[in-house]
N, CA, C and O atoms as a DFTB+ gen file, in Angstrom:
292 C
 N C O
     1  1      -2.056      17.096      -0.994
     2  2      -1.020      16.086      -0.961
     3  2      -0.818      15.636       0.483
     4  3      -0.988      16.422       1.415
     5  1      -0.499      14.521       0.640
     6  2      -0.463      13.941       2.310
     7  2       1.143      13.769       2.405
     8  3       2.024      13.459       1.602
     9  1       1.106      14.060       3.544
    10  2       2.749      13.677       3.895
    11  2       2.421      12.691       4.537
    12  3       1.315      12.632       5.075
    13  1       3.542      11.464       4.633
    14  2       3.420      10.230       4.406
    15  2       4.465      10.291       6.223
    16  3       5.406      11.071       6.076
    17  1       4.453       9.904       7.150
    18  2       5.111       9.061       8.198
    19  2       5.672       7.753       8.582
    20  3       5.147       6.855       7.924
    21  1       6.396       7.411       9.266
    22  2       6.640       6.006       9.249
    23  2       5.679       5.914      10.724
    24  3       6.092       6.638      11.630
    25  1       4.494       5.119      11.010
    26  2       3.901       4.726      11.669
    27  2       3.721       3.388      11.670
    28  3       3.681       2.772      10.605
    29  1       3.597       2.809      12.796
    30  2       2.669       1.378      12.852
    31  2       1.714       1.203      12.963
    32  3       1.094       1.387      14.010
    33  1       1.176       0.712      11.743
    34  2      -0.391       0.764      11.950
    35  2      -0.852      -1.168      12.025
    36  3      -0.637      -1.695      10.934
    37  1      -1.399      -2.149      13.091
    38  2      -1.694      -2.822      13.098
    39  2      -3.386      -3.228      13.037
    40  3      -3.954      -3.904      13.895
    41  1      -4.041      -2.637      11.796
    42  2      -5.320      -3.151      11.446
    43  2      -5.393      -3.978      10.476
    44  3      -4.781      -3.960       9.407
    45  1      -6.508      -5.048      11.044
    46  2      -6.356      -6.258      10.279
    47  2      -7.370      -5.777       8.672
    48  3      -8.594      -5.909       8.652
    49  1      -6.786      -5.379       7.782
    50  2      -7.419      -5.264       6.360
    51  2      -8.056      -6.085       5.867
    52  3      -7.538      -6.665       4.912
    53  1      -9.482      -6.502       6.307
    54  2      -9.930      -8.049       6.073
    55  2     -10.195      -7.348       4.407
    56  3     -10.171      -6.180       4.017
    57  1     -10.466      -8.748       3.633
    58  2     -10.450      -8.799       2.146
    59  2     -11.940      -7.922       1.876
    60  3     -11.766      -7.101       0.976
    61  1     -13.349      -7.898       2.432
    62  2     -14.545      -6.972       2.284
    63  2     -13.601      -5.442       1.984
    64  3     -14.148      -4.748       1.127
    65  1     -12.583      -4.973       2.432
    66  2     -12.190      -4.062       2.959
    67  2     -11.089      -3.492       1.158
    68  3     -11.069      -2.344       0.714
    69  1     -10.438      -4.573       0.604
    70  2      -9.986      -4.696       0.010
    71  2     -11.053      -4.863      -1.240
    72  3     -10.621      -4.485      -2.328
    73  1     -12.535      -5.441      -1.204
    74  2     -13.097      -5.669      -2.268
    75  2     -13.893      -4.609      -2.629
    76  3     -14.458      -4.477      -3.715
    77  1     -13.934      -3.651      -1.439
    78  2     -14.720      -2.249      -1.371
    79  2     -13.213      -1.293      -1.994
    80  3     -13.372      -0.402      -2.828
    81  1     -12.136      -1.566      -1.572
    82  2     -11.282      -0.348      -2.333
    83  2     -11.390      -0.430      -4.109
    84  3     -11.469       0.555      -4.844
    85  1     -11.364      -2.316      -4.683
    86  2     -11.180      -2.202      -5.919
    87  2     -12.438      -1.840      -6.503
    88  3     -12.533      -1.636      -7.713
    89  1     -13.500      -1.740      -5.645
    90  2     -14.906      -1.659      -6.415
    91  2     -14.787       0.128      -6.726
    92  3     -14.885       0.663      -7.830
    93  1     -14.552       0.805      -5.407
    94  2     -13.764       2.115      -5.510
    95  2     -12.972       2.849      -6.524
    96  3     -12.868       4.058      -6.733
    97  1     -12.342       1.628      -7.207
    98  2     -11.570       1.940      -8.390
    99  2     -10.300       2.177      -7.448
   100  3      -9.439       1.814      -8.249
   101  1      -9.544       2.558      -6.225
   102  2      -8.845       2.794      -4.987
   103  2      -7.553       1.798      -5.867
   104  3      -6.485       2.212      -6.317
   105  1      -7.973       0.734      -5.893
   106  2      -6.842      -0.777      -6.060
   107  2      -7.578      -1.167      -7.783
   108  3      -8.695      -1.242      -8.295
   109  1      -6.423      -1.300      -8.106
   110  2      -6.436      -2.011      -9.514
   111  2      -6.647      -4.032      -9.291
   112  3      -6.473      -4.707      -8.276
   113  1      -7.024      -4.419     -10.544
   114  2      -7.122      -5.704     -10.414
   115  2      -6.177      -6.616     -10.128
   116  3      -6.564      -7.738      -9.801
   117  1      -4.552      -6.296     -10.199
   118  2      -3.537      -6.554     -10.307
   119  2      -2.902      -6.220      -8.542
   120  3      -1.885      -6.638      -7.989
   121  1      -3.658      -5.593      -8.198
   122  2      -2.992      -5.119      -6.481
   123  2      -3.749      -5.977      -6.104
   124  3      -3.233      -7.036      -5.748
   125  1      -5.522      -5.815      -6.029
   126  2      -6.157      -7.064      -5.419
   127  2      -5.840      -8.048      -5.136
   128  3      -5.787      -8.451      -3.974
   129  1      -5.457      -8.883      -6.449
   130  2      -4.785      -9.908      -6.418
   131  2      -3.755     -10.352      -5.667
   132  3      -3.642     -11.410      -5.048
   133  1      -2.802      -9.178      -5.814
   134  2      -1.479      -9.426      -5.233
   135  2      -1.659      -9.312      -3.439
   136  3      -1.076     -10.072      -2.667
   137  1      -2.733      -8.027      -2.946
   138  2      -3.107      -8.301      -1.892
   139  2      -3.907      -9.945      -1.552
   140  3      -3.612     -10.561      -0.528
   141  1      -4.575     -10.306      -2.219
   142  2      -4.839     -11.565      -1.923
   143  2      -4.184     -12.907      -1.516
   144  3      -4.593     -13.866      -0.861
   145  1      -2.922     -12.603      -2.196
   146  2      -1.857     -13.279      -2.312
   147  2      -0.723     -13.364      -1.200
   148  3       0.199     -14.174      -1.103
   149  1      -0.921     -12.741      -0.732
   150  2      -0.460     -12.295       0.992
   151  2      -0.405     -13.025       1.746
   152  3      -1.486     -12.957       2.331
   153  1       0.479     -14.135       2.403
   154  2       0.301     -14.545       3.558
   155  2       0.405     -14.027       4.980
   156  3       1.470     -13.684       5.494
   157  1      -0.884     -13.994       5.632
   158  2      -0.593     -13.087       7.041
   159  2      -0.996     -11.734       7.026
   160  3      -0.637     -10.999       6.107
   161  1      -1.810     -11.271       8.088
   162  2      -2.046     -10.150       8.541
   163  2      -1.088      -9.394       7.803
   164  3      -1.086      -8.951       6.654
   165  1      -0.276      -9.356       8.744
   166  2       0.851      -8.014       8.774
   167  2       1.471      -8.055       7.367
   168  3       2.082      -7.018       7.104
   169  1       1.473      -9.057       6.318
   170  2       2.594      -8.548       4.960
   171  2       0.920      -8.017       4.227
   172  3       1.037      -6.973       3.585
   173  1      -0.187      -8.457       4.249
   174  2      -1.183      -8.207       3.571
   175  2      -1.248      -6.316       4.032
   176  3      -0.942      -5.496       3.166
   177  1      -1.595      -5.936       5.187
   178  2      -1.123      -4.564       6.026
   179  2      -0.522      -4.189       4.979
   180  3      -0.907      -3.496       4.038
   181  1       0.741      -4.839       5.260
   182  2       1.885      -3.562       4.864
   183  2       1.882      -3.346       3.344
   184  3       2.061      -2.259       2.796
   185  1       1.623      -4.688       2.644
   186  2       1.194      -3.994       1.316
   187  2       0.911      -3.113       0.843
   188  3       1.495      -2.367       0.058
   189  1      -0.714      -3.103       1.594
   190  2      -1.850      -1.951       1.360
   191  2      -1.093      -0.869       1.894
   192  3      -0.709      -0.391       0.826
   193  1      -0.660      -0.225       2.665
   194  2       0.128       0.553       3.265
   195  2       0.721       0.876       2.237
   196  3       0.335       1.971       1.828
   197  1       1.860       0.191       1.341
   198  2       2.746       0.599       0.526
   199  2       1.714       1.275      -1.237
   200  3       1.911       2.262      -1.946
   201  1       0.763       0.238      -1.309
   202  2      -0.135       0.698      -2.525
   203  2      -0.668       2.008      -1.840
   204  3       0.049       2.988      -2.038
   205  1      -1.559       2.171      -1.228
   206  2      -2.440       3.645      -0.665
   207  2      -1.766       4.712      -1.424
   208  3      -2.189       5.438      -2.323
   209  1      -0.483       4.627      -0.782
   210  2       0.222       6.277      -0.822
   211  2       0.531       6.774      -2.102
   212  3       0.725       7.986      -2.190
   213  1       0.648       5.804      -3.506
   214  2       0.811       5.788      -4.750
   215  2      -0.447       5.996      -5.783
   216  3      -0.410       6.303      -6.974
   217  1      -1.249       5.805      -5.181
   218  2      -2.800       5.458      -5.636
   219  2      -3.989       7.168      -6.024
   220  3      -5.064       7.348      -6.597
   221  1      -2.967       8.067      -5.304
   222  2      -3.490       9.019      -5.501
   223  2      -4.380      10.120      -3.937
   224  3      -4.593       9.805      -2.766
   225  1      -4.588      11.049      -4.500
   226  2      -4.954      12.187      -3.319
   227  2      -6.311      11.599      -2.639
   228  3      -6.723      11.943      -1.531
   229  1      -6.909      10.688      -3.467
   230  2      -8.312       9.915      -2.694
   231  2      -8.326       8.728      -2.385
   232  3      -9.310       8.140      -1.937
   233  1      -7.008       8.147      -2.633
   234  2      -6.957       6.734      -1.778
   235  2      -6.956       6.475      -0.491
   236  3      -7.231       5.380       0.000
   237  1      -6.525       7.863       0.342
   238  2      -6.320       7.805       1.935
   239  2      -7.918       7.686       2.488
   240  3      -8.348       6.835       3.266
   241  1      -8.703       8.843       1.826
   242  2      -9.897       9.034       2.342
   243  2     -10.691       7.665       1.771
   244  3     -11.057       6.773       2.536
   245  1     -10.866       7.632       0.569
   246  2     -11.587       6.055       0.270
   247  2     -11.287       5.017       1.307
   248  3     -12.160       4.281       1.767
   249  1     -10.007       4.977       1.669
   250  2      -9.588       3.752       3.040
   251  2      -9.732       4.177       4.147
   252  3      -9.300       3.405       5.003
   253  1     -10.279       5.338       4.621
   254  2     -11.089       5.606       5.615
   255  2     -12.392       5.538       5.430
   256  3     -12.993       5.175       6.442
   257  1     -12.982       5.732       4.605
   258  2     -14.590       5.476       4.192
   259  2     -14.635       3.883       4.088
   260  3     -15.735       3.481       4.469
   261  1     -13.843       2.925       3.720
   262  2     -14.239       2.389       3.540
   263  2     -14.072       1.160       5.355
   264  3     -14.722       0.148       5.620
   265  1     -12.852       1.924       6.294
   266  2     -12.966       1.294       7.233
   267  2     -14.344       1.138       8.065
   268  3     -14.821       0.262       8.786
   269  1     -14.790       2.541       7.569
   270  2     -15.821       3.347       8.274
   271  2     -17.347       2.142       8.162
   272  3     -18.180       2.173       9.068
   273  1     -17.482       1.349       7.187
   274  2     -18.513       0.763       6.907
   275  2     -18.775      -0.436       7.378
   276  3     -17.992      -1.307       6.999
   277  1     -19.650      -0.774       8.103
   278  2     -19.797      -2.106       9.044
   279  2     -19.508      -3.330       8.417
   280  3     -20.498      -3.734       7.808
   281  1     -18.499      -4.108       8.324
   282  2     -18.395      -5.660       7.819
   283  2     -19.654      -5.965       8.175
   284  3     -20.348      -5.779       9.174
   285  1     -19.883      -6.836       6.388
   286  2     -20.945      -7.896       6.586
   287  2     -20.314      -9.247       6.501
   288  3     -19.224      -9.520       5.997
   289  1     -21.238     -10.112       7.116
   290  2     -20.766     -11.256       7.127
   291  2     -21.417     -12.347       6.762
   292  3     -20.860     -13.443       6.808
C-alpha cells in the first residue's frame, strides 16, 4: 500500500503517456477521456494525480514504467 503525500509534482503528462496507462488497463476508458478533456497542463496533472492513487497497488509503478519509455513522435 503507498502512502500518499501532498507534493508538487509539475510533469507535463503528455497524452502517449496517458494512451500507454489505458492500454495498461492503469486508466479506464472513461478517465482517458476525461483526462483528455482537460484544459492545461496542470488540471490534466492533477487529475492523473487524483485517478493514480485509486487505481490500485500497480498504478504508481505502471506510471513510472510508463514515464520511463522514450516518447515517440
Amino acid at each position: 500500500m503507498f502512502v500518499w503525500q501532498t507534493w508538487t509534482v509539475w510533469i507535463f503528462f503528455s497524452f502517449s503517456i496517458f494512451s500507454s496507462l489505458y492500454s495498461r488497463e492503469v486508466l479506464t476508458s472513461v478517465q482517458y477521456e476525461k483526462l483528455e478533456s482537460k484544459v492545461g497542463i496542470r488540471e490534466r496533472n492533477l487529475e492523473l494525480l487524483r485517478i493514480i492513487p485509486r487505481r490500485g497497488p500497480n498504478a504508481f509503478p505502471e506510471l513510472v514504467s510508463a514515464l520511463k519509455v522514450p516518447a515517440t513522435v
